[in-house]
N, C-alpha and C positions, 0 to 999 in steps of 0.2 A: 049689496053684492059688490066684491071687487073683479074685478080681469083677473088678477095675482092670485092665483092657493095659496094657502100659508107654506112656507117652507121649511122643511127640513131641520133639525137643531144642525149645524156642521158636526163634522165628523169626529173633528179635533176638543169639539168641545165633551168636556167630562163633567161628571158630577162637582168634584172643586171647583173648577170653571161656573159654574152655574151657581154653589153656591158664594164664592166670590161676589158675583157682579149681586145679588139677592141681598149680601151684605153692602157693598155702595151703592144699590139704590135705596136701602134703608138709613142708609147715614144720611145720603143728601134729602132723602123726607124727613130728618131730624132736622138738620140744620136749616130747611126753608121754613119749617115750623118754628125753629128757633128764633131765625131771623125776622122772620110775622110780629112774632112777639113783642121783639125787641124794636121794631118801629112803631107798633101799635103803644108800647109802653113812651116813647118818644112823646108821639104825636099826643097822647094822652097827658102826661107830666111835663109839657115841656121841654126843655133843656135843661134843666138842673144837673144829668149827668155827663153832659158837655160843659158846664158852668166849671165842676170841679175839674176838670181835665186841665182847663184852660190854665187854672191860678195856681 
């Protein structure tokens, strides 16, 4: 139980609005899943695709 109701959507907000923000908080669950990945692949292989950056 909170103190707070939930509140209200504002007034201003419309259906675009809503699906906007639905679409960037699916992107940025793309890209943290992305990025998981891509340290887990790191941490797993190494550096070898830092090795090539390098030379």
């Amino acid at each position: 139980m909170t103190d707070h109701p939930e509140q209200p959507p504002k007034s201003g907000k419309n259906a675009q609005t809503a699906a906007r923000e639905a679409r960037l908080a699916r992107a940025l669950r793309e890209n943290l899943k992305r990025r998981k990945a891509q340290t887990r692949g790191r941490d797993a292989g190494g550096d070898a695709e830092e090795a090539g950056k390098k030379g």
